[in-house]
N, C-alpha and C positions, 0 to 999 in steps of 0.2 A: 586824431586821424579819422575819418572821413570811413573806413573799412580795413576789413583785415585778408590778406589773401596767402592764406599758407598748404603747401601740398606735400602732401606725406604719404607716402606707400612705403612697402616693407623695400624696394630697391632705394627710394632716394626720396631726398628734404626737398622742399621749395624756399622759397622766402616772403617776405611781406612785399604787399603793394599799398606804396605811401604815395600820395598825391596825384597818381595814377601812373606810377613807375614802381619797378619791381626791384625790390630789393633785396639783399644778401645773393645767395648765388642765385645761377639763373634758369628759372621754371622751367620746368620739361614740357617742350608743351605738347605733349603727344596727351598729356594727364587733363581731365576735366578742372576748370579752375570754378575754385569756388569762393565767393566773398560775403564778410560779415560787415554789419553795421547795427550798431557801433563798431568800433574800428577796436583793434585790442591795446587796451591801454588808456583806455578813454574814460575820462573819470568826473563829466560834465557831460553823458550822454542825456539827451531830452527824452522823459518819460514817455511822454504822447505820441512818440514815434514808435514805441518799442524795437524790435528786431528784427533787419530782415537779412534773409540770408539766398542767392541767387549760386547759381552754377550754368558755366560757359563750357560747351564743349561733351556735356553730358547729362545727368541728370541727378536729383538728389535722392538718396536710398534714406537717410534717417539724419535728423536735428536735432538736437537736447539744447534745449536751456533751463539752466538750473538760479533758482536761488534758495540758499540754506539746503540745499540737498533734495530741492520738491521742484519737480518739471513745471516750466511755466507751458499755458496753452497758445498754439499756434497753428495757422490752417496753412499746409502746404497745396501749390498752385496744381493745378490736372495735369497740367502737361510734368509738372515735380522737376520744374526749373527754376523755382520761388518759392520759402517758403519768410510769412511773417506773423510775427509775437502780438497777442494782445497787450495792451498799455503795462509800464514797467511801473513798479513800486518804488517813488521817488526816494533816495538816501539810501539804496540797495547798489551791492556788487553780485554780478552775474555771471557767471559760467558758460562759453556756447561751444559746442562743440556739434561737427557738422560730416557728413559721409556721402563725397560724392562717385557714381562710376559712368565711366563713358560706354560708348558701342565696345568697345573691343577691352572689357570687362576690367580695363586701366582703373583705378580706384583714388581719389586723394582724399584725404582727412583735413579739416580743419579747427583749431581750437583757439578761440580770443576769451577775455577777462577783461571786462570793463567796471564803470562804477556810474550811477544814474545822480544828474545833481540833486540838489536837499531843496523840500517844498518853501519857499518863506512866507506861505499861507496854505494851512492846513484846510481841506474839506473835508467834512465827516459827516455821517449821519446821527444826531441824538434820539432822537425815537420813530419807532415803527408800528404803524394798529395793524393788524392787532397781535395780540403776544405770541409770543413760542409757545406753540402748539396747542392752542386754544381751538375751541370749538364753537363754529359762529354761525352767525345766519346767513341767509342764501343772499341780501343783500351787503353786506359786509364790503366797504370800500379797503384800499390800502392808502394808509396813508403815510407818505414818509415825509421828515422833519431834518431839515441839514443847519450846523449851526453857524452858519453863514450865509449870506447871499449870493444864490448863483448866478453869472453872470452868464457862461453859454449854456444855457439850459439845453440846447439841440445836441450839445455832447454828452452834457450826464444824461437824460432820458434816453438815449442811443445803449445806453448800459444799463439800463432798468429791465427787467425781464420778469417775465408771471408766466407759471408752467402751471397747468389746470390738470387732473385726472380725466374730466371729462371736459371736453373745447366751449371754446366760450369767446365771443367778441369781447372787447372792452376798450380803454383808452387812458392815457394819462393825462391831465388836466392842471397847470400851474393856476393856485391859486393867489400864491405870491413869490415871490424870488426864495421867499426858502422854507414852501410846502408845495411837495406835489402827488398831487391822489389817482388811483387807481381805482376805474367802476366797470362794473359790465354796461350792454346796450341798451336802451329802456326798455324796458317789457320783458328782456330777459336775463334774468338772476342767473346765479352762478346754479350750477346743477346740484340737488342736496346729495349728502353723501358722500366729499371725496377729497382729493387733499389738493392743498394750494401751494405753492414752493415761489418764493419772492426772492430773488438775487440781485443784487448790485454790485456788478464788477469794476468798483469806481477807482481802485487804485491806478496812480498814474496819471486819470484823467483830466487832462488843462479843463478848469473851471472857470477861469477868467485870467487875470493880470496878475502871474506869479503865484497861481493858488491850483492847487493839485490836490486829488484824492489823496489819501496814503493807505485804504483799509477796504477789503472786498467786503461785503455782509449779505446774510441770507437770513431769513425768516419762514418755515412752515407753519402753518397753520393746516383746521380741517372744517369743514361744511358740514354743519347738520343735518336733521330734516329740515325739511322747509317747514317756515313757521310763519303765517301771516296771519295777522289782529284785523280787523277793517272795521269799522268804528264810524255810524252813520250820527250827526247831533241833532240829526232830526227824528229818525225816529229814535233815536237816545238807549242805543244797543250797540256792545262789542261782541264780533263772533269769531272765533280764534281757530285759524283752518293748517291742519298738519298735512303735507302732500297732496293739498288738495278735496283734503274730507274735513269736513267739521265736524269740532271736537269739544268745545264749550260756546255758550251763551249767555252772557249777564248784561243786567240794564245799569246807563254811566250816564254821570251828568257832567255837562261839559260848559265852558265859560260861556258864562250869562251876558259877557258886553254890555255897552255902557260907560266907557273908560277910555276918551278919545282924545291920542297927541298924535299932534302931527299928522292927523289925517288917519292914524288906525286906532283901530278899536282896540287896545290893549288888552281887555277881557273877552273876546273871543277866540278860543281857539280854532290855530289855525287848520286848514283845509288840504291836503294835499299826503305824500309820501315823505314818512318820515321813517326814521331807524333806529332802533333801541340803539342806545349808546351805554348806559350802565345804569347799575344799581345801587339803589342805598336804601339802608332799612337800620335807623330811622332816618328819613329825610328833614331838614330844620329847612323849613320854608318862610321867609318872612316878608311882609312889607317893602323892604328896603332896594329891593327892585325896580320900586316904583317913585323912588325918590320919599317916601311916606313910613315915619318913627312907626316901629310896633305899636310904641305904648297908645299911640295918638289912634286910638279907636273910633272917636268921632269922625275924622278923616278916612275911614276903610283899615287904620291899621293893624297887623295881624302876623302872630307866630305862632308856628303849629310845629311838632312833631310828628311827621306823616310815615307810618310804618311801608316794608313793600312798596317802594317808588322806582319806578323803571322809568327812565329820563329819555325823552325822545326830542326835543331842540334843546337850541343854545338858549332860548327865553324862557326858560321854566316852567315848561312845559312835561311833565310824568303821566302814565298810566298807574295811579294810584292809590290805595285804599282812604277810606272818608265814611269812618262810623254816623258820623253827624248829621252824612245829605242819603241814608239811603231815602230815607222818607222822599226826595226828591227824583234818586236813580232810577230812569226810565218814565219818568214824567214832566219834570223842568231842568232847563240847565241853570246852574248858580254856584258852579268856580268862575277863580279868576282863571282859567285857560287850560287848565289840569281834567284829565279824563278821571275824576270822581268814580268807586268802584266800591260794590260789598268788599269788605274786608276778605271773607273764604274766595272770594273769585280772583281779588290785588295778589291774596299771598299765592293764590295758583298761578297767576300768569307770571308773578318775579319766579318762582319756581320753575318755571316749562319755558321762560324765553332766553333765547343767545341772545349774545348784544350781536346788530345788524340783522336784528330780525325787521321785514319792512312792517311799519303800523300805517295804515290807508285810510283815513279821515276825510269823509266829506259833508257837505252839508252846510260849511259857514262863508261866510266872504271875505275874510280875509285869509288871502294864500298864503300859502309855507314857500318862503324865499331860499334858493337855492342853496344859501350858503350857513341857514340857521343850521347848526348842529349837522347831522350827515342827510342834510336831506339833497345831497347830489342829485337824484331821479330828476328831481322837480326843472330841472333843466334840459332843453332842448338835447337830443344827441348830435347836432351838426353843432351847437353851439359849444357842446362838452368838448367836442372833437378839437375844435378850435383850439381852444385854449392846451392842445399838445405842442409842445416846440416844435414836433414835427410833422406836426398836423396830419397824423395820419390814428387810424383805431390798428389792434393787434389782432392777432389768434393767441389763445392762451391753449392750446392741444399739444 
């Protein structure tokens, strides 16, 4: 059934309207009519529709729809002669119940029971950066991970939402059919100090050909101080600035280059914004990166144990301590691409940085690509924008 149309007040019953006739006895129609959809009894309703509920003849005073005993959310219309359900929880039976009154204070009741049909391709999200209730840096992207491919991406990101304490531009960006990240505007970081609240209300939502959401999720997290590194390889100095005041100073050796495939110098590091991603202490760095055995020394090969390592690209790239080159820290660079550090200064900064803290590197030639590790900045903002299904930026206030 297509809707359900029943009228009840404390004088008298109505009946249903099947097909768009009225049936059992016959409507009073002096009473406001009011109609459900799904229809009651409907047990292949389509999720992506969810519920709408209208009134003829007068207006709506209150809607319930229930599933398991917990109101689902729905925006009734200004004029409160419409209201409709966000997306249904596929393989759910629901409850609606509806209260309409006309001018002349006539009042009818309606109440259907339906059933949503069953997803036969599940969408779900597997993970979210960053964790529950972590505490992160003012550059901090969101990035969520679905364990499938989305196919209408302009639906799910329709359902993605980021609430800021303090407002903030930013965007969604598909980097592939099933990762899609969240960053602020260039230039401006999230504000330190405040909390971030990530929901996806994907239940219900057609994802493509037969594959529905089935699970709403949310994620808070919180924003620290601001914490920024900036790290010049020329004059061969990191200076690490809290809110804007600087707070420490130490001299770092940075990749020597010399090491060229494909046209890049694989021992330079790179130039640009990047973002603490995580830490390990100890870090096992080796050779094998480069295609080149540990043992095979003559060729460059080399396994270390590096204490206090804050990993800032996908290429093995860390802010990390190196007993061996201070002799060199603040005079030559000579890693392979690793920000070399006095060891008191490596264990202070693994100690004082969130991961998505931004580290600002310049001074080599060969750039930080967009998509090494979280270095998102390093992309244009009309070009970030792009790549939203909906090609538009948000407000997160």
């Amino acid at each position: 059934m297509a809707g359900a149309l029943l009228l009840l007040t404390t004088a008298c019953n109505g009946g249903e309207k099947e097909g768009g006739v009225t049936v059992g006895e016959k409507a009073d129609a002096a009473l406001p009519q009011v109609t459900i959809s799904p229809g009651n009894g409907n047990t292949k309703a389509r999720p992506e529709d969810g519920v709408v509920v209208t009134a003829a003849g007068g207006t709506l005073q209150q809607v319930a729809v229930m599933l398991k005993g917990k109101p689902v959310d729905g925006e009734m219309a200004a004029d409160k002669t419409s209201w409709k359900s966000r997306t249904l929880r596929p393989g759910a039976k629901y409850q609606v119940t509806a209260v309409a009154t006309n001018p002349k204070g006539k009042t009818a009741t309606v109440s259907a029971t339906f059933a949503t049909l069953k997803a036969p391709k599940e969408l779900g999200i597997i993970d979210i950066t960053p964790s529950k209730n972590e505490k992160v840096g003012v550059g901090m992207p969101i990035r969520v991970v679905f364990n499938r491919g989305v196919a209408d991406k302009k639906a799910v990101e329709k359902v993605l939402d980021v609430k800021s304490t303090k407002p903030a531009t930013g965007a969604w960006h598909w980097v592939n059919d099933t990762t899609v990240i969240f960053r602020t505007k260039n230039g401006e970081y999230w504000r330190p100090n405040q909390e971030i609240t990530f929901s996806a209300k994907l239940a219900g939502v057609k994802a493509g050909k037969k594959t529905y959401g089935t699970s709403d999720y949310n994620r808070r997290f919180r924003i620290g101080d601001e914490h920024i590194l900036r790290v010049s390889t020329k004059t061969k100095r990191a200076v690490a600035m809290r809110n804007g005041t600087k707070v420490r100073s130490w001299p770092i050796s940075a990749g020597k280059g010399g090491r060229v495939v494909n046209g890049v110098d694989t021992y330079l590091t790179t130039s640009g914004i990047h973002l603490t991603m995580g830490k390990e202490n100890p870090a096992i760095m080796t050779s094998e990166w480069m295609g080149v055995d540990p043992k095979d020394k003559k060729n460059g090969g080399y396994r270390e144990v590096i204490p206090h390592a804050v990993r800032i690209s996908d290429t093995g790239e860390y802010v990390h301590s190196m007993a061996a080159t201070v002799w060199a820290q603040g005079r030559q660079n000579v890693s392979h691409g690793c920000l070399n550090s006095p060891p008191k200064d490596a264990r202070w900064f693994y100690n004082w940085s969130y991961r998505g803290d931004p580290v600002i590197v310049t001074g080599t030639k060969r750039r930080l690509e967009p998509l090494n590790g979280w270095s998102y900045y390093q992309m244009s903002w009309s070009q970030w924008v792009k790549g939203s299904a909906l090609d538009r930026s948000v407000t997160t206030g």
